[in-house]
VOGU-3710 file (C-alpha; in Angstrom, 3 decimals, decimal comma):
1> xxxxxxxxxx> -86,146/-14,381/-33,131  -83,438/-13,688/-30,511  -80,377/-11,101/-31,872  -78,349/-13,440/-30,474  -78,895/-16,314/-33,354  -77,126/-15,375/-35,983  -76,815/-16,488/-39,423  -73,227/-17,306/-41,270  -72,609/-14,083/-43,259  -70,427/-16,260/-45,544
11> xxxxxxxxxx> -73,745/-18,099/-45,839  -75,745/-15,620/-46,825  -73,574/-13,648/-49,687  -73,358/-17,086/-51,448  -77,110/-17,447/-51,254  -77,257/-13,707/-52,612  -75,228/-14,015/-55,348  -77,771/-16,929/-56,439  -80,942/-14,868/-55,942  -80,486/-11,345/-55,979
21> xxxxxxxxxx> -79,456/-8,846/-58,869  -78,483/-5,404/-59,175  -80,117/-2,163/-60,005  -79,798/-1,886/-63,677  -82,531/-5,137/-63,787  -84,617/-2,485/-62,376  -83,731/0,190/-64,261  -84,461/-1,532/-67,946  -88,050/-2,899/-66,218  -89,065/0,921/-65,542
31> xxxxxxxxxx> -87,770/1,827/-68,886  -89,707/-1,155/-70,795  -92,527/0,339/-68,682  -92,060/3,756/-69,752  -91,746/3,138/-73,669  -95,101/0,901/-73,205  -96,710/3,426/-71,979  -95,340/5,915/-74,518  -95,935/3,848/-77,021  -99,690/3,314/-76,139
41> xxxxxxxxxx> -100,371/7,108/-75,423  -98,823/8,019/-78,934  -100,796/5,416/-80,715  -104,106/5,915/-78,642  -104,078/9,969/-79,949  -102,845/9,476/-83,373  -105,656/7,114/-83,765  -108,061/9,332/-81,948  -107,475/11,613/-84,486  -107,805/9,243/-87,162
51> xxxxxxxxxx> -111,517/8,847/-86,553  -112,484/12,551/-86,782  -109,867/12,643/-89,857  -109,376/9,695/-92,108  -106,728/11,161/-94,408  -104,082/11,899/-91,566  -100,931/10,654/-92,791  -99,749/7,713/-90,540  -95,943/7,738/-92,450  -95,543/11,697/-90,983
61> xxxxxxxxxx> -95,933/10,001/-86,944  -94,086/6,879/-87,921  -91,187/9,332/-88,855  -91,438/11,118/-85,848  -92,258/8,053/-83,323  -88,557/7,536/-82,822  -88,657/10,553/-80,669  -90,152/8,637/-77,454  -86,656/7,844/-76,700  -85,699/11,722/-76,063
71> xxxxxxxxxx> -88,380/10,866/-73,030  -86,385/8,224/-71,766  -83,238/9,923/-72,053  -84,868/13,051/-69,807  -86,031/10,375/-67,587  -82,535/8,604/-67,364  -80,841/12,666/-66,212  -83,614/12,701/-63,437  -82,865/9,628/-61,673  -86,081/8,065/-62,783
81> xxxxxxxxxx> -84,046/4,905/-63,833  -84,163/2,791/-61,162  -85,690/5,271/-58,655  -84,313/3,853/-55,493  -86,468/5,028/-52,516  -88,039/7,638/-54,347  -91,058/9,138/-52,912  -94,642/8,539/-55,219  -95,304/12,468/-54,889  -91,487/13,508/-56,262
91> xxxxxxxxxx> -91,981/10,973/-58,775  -94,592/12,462/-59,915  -93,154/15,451/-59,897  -90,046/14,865/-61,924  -92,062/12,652/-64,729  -94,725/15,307/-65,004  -92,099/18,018/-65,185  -89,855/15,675/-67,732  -92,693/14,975/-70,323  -93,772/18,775/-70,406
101> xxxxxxxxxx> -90,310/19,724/-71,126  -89,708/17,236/-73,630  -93,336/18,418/-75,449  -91,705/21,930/-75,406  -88,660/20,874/-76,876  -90,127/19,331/-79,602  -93,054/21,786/-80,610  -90,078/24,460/-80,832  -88,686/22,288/-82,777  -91,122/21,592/-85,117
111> xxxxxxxxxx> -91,835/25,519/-85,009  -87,912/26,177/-85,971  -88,326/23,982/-88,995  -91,522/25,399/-90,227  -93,312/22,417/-90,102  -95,691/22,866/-87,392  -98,622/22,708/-89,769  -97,823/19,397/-90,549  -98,499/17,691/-87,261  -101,614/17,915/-85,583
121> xxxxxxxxxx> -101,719/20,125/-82,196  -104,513/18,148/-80,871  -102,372/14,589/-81,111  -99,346/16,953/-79,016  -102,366/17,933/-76,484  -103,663/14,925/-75,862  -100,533/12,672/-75,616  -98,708/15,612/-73,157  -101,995/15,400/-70,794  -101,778/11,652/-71,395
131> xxxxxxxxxx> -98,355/10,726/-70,938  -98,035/11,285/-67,029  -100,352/9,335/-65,363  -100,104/6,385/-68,204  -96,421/6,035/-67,280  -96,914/6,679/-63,305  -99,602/3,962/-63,412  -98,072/1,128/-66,093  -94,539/1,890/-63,322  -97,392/1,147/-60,573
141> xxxxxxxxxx> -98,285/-2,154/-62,598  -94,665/-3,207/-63,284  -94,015/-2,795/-59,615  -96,655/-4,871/-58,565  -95,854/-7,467/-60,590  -92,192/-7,617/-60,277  -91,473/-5,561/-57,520  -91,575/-8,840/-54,618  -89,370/-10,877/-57,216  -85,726/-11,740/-56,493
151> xxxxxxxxxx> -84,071/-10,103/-59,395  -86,079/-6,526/-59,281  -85,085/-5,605/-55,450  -81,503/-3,939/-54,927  -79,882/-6,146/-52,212  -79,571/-3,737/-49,279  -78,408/-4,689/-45,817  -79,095/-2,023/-42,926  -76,010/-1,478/-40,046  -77,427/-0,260/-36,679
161> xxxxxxxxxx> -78,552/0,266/-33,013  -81,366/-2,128/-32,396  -84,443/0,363/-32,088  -83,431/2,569/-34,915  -82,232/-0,169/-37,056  -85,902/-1,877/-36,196  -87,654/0,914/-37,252  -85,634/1,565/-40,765  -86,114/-2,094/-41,714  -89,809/-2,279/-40,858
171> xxxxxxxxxx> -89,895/1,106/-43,336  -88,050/-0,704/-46,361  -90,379/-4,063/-46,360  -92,205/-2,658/-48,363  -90,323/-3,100/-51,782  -91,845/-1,026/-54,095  -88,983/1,946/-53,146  -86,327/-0,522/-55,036  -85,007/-1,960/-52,307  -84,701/-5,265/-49,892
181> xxxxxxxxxx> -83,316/-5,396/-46,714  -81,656/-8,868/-46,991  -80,342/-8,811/-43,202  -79,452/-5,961/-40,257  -76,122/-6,087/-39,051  -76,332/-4,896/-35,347  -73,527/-3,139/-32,872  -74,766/-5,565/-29,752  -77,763/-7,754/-28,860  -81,081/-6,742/-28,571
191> xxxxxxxxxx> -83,789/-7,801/-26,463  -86,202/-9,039/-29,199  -86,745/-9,150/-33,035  -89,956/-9,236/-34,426  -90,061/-12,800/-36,892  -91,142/-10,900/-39,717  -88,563/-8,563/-40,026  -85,425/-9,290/-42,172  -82,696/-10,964/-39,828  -80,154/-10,145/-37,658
201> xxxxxxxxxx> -77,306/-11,812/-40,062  -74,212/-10,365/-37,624  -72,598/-7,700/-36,266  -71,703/-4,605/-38,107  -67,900/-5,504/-38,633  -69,148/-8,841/-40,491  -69,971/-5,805/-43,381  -66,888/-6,588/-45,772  -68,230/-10,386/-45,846  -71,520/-8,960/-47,251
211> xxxxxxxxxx> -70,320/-6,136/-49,671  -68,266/-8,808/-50,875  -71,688/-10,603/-51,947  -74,498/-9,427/-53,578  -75,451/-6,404/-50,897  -73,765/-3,685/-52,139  -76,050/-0,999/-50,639  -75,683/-0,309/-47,114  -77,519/2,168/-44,647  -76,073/3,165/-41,496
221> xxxxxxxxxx> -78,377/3,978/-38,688  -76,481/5,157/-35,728  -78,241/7,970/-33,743  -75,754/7,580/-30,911  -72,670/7,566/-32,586  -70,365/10,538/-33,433  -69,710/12,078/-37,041  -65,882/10,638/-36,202  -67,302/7,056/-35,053  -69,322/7,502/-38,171
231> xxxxxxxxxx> -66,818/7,663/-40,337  -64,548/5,513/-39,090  -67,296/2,883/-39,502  -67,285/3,354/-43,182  -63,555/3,499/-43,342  -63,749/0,103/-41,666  -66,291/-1,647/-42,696  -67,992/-0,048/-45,625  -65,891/0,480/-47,945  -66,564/-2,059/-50,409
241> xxxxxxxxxx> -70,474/-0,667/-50,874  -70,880/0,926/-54,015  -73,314/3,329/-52,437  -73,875/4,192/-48,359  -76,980/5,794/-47,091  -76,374/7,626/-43,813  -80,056/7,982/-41,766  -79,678/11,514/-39,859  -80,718/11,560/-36,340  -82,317/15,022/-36,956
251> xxxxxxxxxx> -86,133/14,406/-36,212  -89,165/16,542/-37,160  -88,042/18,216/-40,383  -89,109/18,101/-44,020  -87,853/14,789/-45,434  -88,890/15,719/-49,078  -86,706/17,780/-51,488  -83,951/18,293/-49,376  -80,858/19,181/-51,310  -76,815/17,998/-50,064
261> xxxxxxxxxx> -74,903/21,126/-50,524  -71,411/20,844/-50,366  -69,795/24,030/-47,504  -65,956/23,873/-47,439  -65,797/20,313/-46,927  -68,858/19,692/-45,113  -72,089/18,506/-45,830  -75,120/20,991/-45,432  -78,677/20,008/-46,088  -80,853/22,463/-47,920
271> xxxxxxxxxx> -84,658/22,193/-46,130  -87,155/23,735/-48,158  -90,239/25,662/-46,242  -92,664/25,344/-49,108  -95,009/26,706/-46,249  -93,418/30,254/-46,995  -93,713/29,932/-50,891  -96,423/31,966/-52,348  -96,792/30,509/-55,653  -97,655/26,698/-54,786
281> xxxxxxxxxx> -100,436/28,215/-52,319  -101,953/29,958/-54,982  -101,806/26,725/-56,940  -103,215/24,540/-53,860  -106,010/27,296/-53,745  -106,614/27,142/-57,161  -106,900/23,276/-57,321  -109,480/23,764/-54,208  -111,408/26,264/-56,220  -111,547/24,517/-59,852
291> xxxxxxxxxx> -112,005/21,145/-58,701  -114,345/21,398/-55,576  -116,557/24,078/-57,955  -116,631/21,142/-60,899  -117,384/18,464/-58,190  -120,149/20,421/-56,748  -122,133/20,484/-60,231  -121,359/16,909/-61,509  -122,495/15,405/-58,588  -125,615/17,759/-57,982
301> xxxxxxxxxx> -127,809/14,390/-58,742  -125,530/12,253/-56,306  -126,571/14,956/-53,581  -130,381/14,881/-54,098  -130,458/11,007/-53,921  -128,273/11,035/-50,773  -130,605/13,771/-49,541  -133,693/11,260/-50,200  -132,544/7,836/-48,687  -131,013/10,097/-45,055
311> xxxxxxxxxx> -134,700/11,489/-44,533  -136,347/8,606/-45,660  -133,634/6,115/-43,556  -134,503/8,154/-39,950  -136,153/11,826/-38,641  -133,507/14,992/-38,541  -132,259/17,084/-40,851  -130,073/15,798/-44,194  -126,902/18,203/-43,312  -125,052/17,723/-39,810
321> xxxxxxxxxx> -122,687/20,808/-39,121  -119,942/19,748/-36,550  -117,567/22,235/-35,117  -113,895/21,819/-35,929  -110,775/23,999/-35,479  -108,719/24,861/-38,601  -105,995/27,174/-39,829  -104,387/29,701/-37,311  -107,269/27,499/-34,174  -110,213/29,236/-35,956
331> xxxxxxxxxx> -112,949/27,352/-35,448  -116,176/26,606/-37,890  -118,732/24,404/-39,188  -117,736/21,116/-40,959  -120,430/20,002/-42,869  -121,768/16,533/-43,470  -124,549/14,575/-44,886  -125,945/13,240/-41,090  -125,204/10,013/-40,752  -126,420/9,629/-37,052
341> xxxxxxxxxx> -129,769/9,549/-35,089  -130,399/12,845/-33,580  -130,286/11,960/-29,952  -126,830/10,947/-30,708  -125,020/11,790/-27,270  -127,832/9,830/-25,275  -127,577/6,677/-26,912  -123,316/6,674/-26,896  -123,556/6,945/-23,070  -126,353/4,695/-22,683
351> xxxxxxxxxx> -124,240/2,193/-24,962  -121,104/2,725/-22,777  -123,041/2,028/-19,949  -124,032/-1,179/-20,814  -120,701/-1,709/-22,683  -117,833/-0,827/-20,414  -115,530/-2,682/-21,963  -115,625/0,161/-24,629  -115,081/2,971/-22,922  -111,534/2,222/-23,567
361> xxxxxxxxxx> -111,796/2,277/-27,153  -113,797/5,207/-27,164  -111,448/6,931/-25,379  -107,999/5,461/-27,565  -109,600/6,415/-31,023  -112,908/8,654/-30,290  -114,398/5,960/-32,536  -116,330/2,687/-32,325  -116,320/-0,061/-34,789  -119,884/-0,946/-33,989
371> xxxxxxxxxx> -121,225/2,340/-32,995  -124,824/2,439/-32,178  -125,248/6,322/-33,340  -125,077/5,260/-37,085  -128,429/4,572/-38,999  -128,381/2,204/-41,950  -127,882/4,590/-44,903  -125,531/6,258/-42,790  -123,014/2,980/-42,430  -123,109/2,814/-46,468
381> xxxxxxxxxx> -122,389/6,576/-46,440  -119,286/6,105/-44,152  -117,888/3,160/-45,624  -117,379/5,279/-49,298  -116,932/8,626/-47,449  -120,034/10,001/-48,968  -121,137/11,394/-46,208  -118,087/14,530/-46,314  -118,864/15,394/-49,670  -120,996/18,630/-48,327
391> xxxxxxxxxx> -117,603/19,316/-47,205  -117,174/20,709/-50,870  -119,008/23,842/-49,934  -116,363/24,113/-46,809  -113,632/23,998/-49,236  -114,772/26,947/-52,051  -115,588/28,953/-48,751  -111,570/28,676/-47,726  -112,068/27,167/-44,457  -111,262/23,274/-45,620
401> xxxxxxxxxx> -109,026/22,483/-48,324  -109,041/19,221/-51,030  -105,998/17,429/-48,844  -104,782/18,381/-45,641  -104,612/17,035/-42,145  -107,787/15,409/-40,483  -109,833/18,414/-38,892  -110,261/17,957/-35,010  -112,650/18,746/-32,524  -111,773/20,650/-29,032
411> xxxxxxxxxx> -111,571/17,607/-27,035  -108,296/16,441/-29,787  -106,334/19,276/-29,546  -104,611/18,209/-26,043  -104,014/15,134/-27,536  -101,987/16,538/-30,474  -99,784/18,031/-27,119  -96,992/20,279/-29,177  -98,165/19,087/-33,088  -101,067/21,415/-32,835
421> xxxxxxxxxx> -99,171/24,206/-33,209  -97,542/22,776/-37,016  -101,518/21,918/-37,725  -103,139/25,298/-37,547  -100,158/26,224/-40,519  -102,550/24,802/-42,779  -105,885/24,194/-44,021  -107,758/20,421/-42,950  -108,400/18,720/-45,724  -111,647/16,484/-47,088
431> xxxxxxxxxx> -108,503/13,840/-47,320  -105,539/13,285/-46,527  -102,504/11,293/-45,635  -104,097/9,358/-42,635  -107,098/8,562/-45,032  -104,865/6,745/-47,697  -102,876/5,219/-45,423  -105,560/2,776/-43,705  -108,040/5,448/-41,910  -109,996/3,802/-38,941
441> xxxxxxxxxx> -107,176/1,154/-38,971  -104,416/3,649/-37,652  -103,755/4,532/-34,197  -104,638/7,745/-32,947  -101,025/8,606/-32,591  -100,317/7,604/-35,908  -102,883/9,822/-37,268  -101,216/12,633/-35,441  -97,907/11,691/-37,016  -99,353/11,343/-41,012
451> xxxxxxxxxx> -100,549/14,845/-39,709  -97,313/16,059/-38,667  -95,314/14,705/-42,054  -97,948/15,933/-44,191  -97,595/19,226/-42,683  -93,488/19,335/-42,505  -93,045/17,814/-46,240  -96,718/19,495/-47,794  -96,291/20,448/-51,221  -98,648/20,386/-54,620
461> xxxxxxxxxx> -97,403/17,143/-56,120  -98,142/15,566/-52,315  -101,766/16,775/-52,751  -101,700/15,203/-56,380  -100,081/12,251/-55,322  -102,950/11,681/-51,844  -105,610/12,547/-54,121  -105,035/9,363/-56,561  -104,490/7,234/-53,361  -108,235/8,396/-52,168
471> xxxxxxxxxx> -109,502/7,741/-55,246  -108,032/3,771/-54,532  -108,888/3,731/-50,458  -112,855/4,786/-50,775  -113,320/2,479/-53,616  -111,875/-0,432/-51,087  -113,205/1,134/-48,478  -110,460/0,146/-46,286  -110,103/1,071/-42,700  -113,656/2,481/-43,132
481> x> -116,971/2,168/-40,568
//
């Protein structure tokens, strides 16, 4: 679509008012959600207990069921209701940290009253472990379901440069963050405009036609422009937007948990280097520790078949230890159930001999799709990751950690260029962002960049947050081979 066809902004605010709604439609979905899933974890533990005691008096939790709604009311004070562009990982954060103080609250109080005998500590247990992910994941099912319909979506139109105003609507298509770009409102032509982004619907001072219809969020995306353009912009044309989102044109710092602090007048941002905070790396090396240690056991059996089918599939040994470079550029041994022949190197260059046409792709991703190296079992083993699980022993030894970035060979740290020096701040990980975010699919530079926000924005509800996504990505094995 060229920028220069242009749809009738009068046009499209009528059609808006017809099809779009505002944010509290959202807001009383996610709160439906929440007191179904509330609801269902209360129920599921009372009667839990039931079975190992029969004579547990039903009337005392009917009395006391009421109380969900103190949850909702928590949730309401932490901007959970409607949760416009709201990262997964701080989402988890503030509904984890909500129900926990909400528990508290109420075993004091039942403490206080000098009833505590009453109620039964394992129901409290079990519904406080249970609450969090029930309502994450029945907000996850809502979303899905009504998240692409035309009354869940808070009509947002973007005002821009063309590049930068590209690249912020191609990041809100996706409208699970509570938002839909219903057009871009440009300063001046551009080139070209990709069909399935939203349209160019004008230029920027068409905005009062728009915020007179059913947009009445607006983001301004204007790298170029000064703070007194800026705001002459949104004396101009933005001022009948309830609410303006201002994109900063400060690259390559931590996007998560940043704080507006208010400095005689001006604006300061508050960047938090959770890199320097002592406490969540003890907790990230405690979840490596506790969880890697459990994995190791349960899956001892897992191990011993894999072990079987590799020897029995081709000659070599079952483990393959790679060298890879880590925290601080030290290097060591990554290891891996072998999922190659053993004269590995000979047959890639004898295959790129009598393949040219993929040295190129080689030498893009340092992968093949079809890659000759790979025996049988070992294709199965890469398509559900199986084949880094070994990488468990890596992790309780402290040189790998559950999520971090990807850990590269020699040859890829030229190609990181200036990131490598924000990798070796932290530990690799068996997963991370790149995996979860369509692995083999990705670009090599994208890879580096997932690498590079992971890094910047790292902190323990991230890991949480990429370790239920790998969970979802091995089981659909997407982007694998």
């Amino acid at each position: 679509m060229s920028a220069n066809t242009v749809i009738n902004p009068s046009g499209l605010a009528n059609r808006a008012r017809l099809t779009t709604a505002h944010s509290p439609t959202a807001s009383l979905c996610l709160l439906v959600s929440d007191f179904i899933a509330l609801s269902v974890v209360f129920w599921l533990a009372v009667w839990s207990k039931c079975t190992f005691n029969p004579d547990l008096s039903l009337k005392l939790y009917l009395q006391i069921f009421p109380a969900i709604l103190i949850f909702l009311v928590v949730f309401f004070a932490q901007s959970l209701y409607p949760a416009l562009l709201l990262h997964p990982a701080e989402e988890m954060r503030r509904v984890s940290h909500s129900v926990t103080a909400v528990f508290l609250v109420l075993v004091s109080a039942t403490f206080l009253s000098k009833r505590a005998a009453e109620y039964s500590r394992y129901i409290f247990v079990m519904a406080w472990l249970a609450a969090p992910p029930a309502i994450l994941l029945t907000r996850t099912l809502f979303r899905k379901l009504f998240g692409h319909t035309a009354w869940w979506p808070v009509p947002a139109v973007v005002l821009g440069s063309g590049a930068a105003a590209r690249q912020v609507a191609r990041s809100l298509k996706d409208t699970q963050l509570g938002l839909r770009i219903t057009g871009v409102l440009l300063e001046g032509p551009v080139s070209h405009w990709q069909d399935d982004l939203p349209p160019v619907v004008g230029h920027i001072s068409d905005a009062p036609i728009i915020a007179r219809g059913a947009s009445r969020y607006a983001i301004l995306v204007m790298p170029h422009r000064s703070h007194d353009e800026i705001q002459q912009i949104i004396q101009d044309y933005c001022s009948d937007f309830h609410r303006i989102l201002i994109v900063t044109d400060i690259p390559g710092i931590c996007c998560l948990g940043i704080a507006a602090r208010e400095i005689g007048g001006q604006v300061g941002l508050e960047i938090p280097q959770r890199l320097s905070f002592i406490t969540p790396k003890l907790m990230k090396r405690g979840l490596d520790i506790g969880i890697s240690a459990a994995m190791l056991v349960l899956l001892m059996p897992l191990f011993l078949v894999l072990a079987l089918a590799i020897k029995l599939n081709s000659k070599g040994p079952v483990f393959f230890g790679h060298l890879r470079y880590g925290r601080d550029g030290k290097v060591f041994r990554a290891l891996k159930f072998r999922t190659m022949v053993t004269n590995a190197d000979r047959v890639l260059e004898e295959h790129l001999q009598r393949h040219p046409e993929l040295k190129q792709e080689w030498e893009r991703d340092h992968k093949l799709k079809q890659d000759p190296r790979v025996t049988g079992v070992g294709r199965w083993l890469r398509r559900y990751s199986l084949d880094e699980l070994p990488q468990l022993i890596n992790i309780l030894a402290g040189h790998m950690s559950l999520v971090g970035p990807r850990p590269i060979v020699k040859s890829e740290i030229a190609r990181y260029a200036n990131s490598y020096d924000l990798y070796t701040r932290v530990t690799p990980g068996l997963t991370g962002l790149w995996q979860v975010s369509g692995r083999n699919n990705t670009t090599y530079g994208e890879r580096v960049a997932f690498d590079e926000y992971y890094v910047r924005n790292w902190s323990v509800w991230m890991d949480v947050y990429i370790l239920a996504r790998t969970f979802q990505a091995v089981w659909l094995a997407d982007g694998a081979y």
